[in-house]
C-alpha positions in Angstrom: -31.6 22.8 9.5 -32.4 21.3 6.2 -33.5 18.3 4.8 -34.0 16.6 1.6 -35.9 13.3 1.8 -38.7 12.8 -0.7 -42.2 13.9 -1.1 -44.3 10.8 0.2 -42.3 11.1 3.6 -43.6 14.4 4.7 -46.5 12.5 5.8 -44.7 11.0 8.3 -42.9 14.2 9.9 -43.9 15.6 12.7 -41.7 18.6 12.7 -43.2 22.1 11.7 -41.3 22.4 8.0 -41.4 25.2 5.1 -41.2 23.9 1.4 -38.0 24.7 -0.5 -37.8 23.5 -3.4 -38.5 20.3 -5.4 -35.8 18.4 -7.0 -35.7 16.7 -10.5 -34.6 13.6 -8.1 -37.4 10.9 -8.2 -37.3 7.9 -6.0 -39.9 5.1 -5.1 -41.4 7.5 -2.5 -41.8 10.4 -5.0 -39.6 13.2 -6.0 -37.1 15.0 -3.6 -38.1 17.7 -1.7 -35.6 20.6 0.4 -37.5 21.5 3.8 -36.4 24.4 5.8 -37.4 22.9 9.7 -39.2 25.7 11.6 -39.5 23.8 14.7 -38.6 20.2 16.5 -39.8 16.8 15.8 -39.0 13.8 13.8 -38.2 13.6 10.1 -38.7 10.4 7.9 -36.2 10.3 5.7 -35.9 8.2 1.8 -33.9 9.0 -1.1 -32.7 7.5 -4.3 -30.8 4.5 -4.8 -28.2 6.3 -7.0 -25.1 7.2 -6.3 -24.9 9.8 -8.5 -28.2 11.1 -7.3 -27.0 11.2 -3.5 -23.9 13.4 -5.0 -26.5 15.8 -6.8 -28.0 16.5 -3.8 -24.9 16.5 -1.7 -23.6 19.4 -4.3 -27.3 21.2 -4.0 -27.1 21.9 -0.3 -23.2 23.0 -0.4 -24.5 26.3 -1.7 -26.1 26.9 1.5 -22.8 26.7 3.5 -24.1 24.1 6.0 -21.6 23.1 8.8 -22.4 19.5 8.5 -24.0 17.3 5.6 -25.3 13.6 6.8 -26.1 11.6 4.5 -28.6 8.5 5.9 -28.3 4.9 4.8 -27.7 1.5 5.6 -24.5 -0.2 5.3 -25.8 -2.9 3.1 -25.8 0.4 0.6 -22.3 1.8 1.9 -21.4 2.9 -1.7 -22.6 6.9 0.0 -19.3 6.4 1.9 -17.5 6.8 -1.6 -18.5 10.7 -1.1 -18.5 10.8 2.6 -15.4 12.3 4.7 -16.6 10.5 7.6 -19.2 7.6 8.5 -21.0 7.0 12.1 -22.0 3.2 12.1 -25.0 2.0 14.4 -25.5 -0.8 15.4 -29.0 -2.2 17.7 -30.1 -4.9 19.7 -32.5 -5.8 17.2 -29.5 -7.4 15.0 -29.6 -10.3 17.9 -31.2 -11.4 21.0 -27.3 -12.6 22.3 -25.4 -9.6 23.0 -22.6 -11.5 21.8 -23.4 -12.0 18.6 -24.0 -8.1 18.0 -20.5 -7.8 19.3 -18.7 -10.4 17.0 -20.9 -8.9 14.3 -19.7 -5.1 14.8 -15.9 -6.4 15.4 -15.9 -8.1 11.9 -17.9 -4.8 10.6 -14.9 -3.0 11.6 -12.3 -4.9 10.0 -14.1 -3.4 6.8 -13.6 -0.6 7.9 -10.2 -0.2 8.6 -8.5 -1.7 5.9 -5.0 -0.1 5.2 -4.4 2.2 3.0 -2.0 1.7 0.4 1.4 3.9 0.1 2.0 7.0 -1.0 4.5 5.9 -3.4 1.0 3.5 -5.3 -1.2 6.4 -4.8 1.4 8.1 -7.3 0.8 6.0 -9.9 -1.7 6.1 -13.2 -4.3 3.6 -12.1 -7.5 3.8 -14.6 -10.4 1.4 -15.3 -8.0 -1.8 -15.9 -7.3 -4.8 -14.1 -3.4 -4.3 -13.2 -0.4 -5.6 -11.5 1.9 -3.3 -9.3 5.2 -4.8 -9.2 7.2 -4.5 -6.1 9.1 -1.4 -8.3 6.0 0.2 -8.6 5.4 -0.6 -12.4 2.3 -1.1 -13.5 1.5 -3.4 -15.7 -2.1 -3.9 -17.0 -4.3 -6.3 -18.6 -7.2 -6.1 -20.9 -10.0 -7.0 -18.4 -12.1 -3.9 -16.3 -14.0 -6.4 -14.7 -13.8 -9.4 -12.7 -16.4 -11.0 -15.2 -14.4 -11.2 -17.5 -11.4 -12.1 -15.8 -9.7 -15.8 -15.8 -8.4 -16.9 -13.0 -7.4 -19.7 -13.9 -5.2 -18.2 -17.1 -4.0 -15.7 -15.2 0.0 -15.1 -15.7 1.7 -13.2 -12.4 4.4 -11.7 -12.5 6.6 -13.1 -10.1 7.9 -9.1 -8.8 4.2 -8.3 -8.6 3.2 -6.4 -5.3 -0.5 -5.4 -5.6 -3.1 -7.0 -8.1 -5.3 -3.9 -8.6 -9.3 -4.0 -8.9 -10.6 -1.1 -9.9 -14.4 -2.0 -9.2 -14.8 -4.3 -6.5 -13.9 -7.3 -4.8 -16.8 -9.8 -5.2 -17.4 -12.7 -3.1 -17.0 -15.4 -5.6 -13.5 -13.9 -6.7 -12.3 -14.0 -2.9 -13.6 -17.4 -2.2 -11.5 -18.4 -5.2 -8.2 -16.3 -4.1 -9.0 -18.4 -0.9 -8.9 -21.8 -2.8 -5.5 -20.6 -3.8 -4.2 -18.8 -1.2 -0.9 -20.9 -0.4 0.6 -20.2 -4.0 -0.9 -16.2 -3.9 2.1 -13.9 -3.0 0.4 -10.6 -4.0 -1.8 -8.2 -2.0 -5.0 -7.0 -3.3 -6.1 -3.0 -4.0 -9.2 -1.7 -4.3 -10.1 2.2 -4.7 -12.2 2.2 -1.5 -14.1 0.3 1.1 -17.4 0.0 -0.9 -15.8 -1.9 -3.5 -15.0 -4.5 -0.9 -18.0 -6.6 -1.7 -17.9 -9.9 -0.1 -20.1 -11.7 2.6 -19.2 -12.2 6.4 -18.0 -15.7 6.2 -15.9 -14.8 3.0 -14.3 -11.8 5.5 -13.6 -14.2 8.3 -11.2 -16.3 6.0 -9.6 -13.2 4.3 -8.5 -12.3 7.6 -6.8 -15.1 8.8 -5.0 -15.8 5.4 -1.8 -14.5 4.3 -3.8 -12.4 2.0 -4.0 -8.8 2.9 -6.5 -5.9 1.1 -5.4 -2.3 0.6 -7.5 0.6 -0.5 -6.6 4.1 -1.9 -8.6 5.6 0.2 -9.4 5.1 4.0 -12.6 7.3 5.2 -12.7 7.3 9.1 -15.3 6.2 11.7 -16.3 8.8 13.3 -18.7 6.9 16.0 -20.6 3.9 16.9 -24.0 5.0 17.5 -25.6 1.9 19.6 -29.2 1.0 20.3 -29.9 -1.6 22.8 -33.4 -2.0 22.6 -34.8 -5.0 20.7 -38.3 -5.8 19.4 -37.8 -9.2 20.2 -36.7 -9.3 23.9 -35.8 -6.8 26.7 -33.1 -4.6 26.1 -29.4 -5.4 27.1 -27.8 -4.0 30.1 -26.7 -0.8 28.5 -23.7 -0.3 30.3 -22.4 -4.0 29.1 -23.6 -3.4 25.5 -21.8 -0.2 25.6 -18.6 -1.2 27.7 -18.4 -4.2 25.1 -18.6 -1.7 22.4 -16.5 0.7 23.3 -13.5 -2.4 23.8 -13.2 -2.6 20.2 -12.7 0.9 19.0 -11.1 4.1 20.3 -13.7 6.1 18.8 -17.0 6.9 21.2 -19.9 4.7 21.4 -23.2 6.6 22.2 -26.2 5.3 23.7 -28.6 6.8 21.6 -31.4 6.9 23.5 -29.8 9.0 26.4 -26.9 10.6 25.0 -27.2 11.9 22.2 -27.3 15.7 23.2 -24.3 15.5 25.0 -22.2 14.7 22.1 -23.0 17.2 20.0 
C-alpha cells in the first residue's frame, strides 16, 4: 500500500513506512510525501486544498498500477468527487446526540447525491463556460454571463421553449433562494456539470425538493457505501443495530459499521 499525506503527519503514524519520494505539493502541514507501508498501523492523513493538486497526485500514483485509489476528504470539500469514479460517505454519531437527526441529515445528504442525470441527447451538445438555455429542441442558446455574479435575474429574458437553464459553475445558495422566490412562474429545469457544483445549504435543499423545480447534472458519480460510526464524544453510542437498520432503509447500497466490519467487506 501507498500513501501520500504530507510531511508533518508522519509524526502521527504509527505504521512501519519507507520514504518514497517527496512531492513539489505543499500544504499547511508541509510538503507531500509517497510512503511505501512495510507493516500495520494507523496513517494520518492531510493534503492540499487544490483541486488540481489532488489530480497531480491522483495521476502520480497511476503509474504504479494500484487496484484502488482513495482519495480522503470531507464532504464540505466534495469538489475531489469531480475526479472520483465512486464516493463512500460516512456518517457518525458525533453529528447528533438524536439518532434521528443523523438520519434526516444523511437522507437529505443523499438527495445530493442522486440527482438525475441529464439525457443523452443534452450530453450531445456543445456546452462551454457560458450561462445557456437548452430549448426543449435541444438548441442552445447562450448568454454573455459565465458566472452567476454577474448574472441578472431580474433582466433575465426566457425563452418560452426553454428546457434546461445551464450553469456551468455552480448553483449557489443565494441564486436558489431566489429561483425559490420565483418558483410558480419558473418552467425550466436547472443543469449543472456535476454534484459539486451544487452549492447550496440544507434549508435551501429542503425547498428545492418540494418545488416544481428539478436539478440535472451531466454527470452522476455513484455511492458506493455508507460507512457509519455510532460512537459519539458527547453521549453513549446508539444501538448499532437501530443506527444501522435506519441507515440501511434509505439506500440499497451497504451500510458498514465501522468499528466491527470493516474486514468483512473488503
Amino acid at each position: 500500500m501507498k500513501v501520500i499525506t504530507s510531511f508533518n503527519c508522519l509524526k502521527q503514524t504509527t505504521a512501519k513506512y519507507m520514504v518514497v519520494e517527496e512531492l513539489d505539493i505543499s500544504s499547511p502541514l508541509g510538503k507531500m510525501q509517497v510512503i511505501d507501508i512495510v507493516s500495520d498501523g494507523l496513517v494520518l492523513v492531510a493534503g492540499p486544498s487544490s483541486i488540481m493538486d489532488v489530480d497531480k497526485m491522483i495521476t502520480y500514483l497511476k503509474q504504479f498500477h494500484l487496484d484502488k485509489i482513495f482519495i480522503d476528504g470531507a464532504f464540505s470539500r466534495h469538489s475531489s468527487t469531480a475526479i472520483s469514479d465512486g464516493f463512500i460517505y460516512c456518517v457518525g454519531a458525533g453529528y447528533s446526540t438524536i439518532l434521528s437527526n443523523i438520519i434526516n441529515k444523511t437522507a437529505l445528504d443523499l438527495s445530493r447525491f442522486s440527482l438525475p442525470e441529464v439525457s443523452p441527447q443534452i450530453l450531445k451538445l456543445k456546452l462551454d463556460k457560458n450561462i445557456s438555455f437548452i430549448t426543449d429542441e435541444n438548441v442552445v442558446i447562450k448568454t454573455e454571463e459565465t458566472s452567476l455574479l454577474d448574472f441578472d435575474f431580474n433582466q433575465m429574458i426566457v425563452p418560452k421553449n426553454t428546457a434546461y437553464l445551464y450553469l456551468p459553475n455552480a448553483l449557489t445558495d443565494q441564486y436558489a433562494k431566489r429561483l425559490l422566490l420565483h418558483k410558480r412562474e419558473i418552467f425550466y429545469h436547472i443543469l449543472l456539470n456535476h454534484l459539486s457544483s451544487l452549492q447550496i445549504q440544507d434549508d435551501t435543499l429542503k425547498r428545492m425538493n418540494r418545488s416544481n423545480i428539478k436539478i440535472y447534472v451531466k454527470k452522476q458519480i455513484p455511492l458506493l457505501a455508507i460507512c457509519m460510526n455510532p460512537f459519539s464524544p458527547y453521549r453513549d453510542s446508539y444501538g448499532v443495530e437501530e443506527m444501522k437498520q435506519e441507515l440501511q432503509a434509505l439506500t440499497k447500497v451497504p451500510v458498514i459499521n465501522v468499528l466491527e466490519e470493516g474486514e468483512q467487506h473488503e
